[in-house]
C-alpha positions as CSV (number, residue, x, y, z in Angstrom):
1,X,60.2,181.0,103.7
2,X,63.4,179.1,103.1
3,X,63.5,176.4,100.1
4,X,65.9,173.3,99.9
5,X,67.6,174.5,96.1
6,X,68.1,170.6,95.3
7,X,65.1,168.9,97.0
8,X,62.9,171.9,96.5
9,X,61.2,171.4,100.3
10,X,59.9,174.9,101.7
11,X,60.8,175.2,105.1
12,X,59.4,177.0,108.3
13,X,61.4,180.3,109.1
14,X,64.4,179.5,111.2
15,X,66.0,176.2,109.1
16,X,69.1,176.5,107.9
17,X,69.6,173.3,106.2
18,X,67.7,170.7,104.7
19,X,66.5,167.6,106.7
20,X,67.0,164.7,103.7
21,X,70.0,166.2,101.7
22,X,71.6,168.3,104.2
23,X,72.5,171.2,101.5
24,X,72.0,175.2,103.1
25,X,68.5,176.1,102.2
26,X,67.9,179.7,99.9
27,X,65.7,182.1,100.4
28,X,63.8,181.4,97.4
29,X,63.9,179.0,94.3
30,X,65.6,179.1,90.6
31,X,63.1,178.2,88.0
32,X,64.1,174.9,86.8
33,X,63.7,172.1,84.4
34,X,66.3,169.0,84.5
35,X,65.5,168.3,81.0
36,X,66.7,171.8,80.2
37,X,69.0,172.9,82.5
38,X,72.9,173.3,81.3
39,X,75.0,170.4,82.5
40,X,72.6,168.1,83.7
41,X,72.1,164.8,82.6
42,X,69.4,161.8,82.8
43,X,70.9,158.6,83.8
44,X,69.6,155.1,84.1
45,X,69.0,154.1,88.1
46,X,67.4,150.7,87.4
47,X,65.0,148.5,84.7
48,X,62.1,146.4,85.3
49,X,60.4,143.9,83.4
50,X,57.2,145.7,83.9
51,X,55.5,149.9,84.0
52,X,54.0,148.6,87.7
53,X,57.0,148.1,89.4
54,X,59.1,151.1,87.5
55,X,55.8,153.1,88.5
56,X,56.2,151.8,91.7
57,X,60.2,153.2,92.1
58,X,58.7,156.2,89.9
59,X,56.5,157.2,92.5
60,X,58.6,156.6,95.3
61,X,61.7,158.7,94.4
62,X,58.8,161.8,93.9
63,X,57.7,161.2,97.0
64,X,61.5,162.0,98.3
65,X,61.4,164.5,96.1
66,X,63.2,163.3,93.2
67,X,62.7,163.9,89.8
68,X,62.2,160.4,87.8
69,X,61.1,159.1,84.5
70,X,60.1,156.2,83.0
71,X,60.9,154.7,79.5
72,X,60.4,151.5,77.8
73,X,57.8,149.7,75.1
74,X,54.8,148.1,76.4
75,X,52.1,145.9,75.2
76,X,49.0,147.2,76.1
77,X,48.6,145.8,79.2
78,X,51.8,146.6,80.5
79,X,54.2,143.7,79.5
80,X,57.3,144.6,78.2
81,X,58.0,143.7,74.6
82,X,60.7,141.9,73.0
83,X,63.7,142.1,74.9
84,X,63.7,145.1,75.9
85,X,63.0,146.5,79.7
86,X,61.2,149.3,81.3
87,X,64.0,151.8,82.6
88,X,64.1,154.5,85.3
89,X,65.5,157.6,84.9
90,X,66.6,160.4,87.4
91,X,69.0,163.6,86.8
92,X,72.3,162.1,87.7
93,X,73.1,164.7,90.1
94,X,70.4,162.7,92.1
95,X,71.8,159.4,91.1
96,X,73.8,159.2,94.5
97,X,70.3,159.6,96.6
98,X,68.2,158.0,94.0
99,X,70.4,154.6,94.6
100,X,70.0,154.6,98.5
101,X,65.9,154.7,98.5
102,X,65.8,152.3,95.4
103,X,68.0,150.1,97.9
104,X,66.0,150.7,100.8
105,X,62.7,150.1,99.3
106,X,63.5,147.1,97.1
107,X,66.5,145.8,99.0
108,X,68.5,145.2,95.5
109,X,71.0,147.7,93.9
110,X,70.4,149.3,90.7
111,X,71.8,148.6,87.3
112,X,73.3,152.0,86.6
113,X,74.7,153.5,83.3
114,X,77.3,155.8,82.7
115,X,75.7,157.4,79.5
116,X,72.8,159.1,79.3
117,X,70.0,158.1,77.6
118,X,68.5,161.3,76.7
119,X,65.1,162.3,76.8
């Protein structure tokens, strides 16, 4: 069966390329972890004043198959504390995709950062 290498999406025999990203799909998959993999970094796509709503974009970018994380402190009952906000965070070799569904889903763009924030 043929994988999507960046979405990681098997495919029925006879694709060639992937539906969402449009990259040639492989015959199988690399094991692979963002956090650990050489040259890869985690970037901030956008920050909440809540866990819901960065749940919310959490959940949505896996269901597109992207990789997310979230990080921020929290009162117990999920208010942010202090001045600080809840953050997403996505490889950014995904940032590019990442943006558009963010976009499309909340209809506002991201507040991106250069740096990484590590994990």
């Amino acid at each position: 069966m043929p994988f999507c290498p960046r979405c990681r999406i098997e495919y029925r025999p006879g694709f060639t390329r992937c539906s969402d990203c449009g990259v040639a799909l492989v015959a199988e998959l690399p094991e692979e972890d963002v956090e650990s993999t050489p040259g890869s970094r985690v970037v901030k796509l956008a920050v909440f004043p809540t866990v819901a709503e960065a749940a919310m974009l959490k959940d949505v970018l896996e269901e597109h198959h992207i990789p997310a994380f979230v990080r921020g402190q929290t009162d117990p009952i999920g208010i942010v504390s202090g001045a600080e906000h809840v953050a997403v965070l996505v490889d950014e070799r995904d940032l590019e995709r990442a943006t558009k569904i963010y976009q499309s889903y909340f209809g506002r763009s991201g507040e991106t950062e250069e740096s990484a924030e590590g994990s």
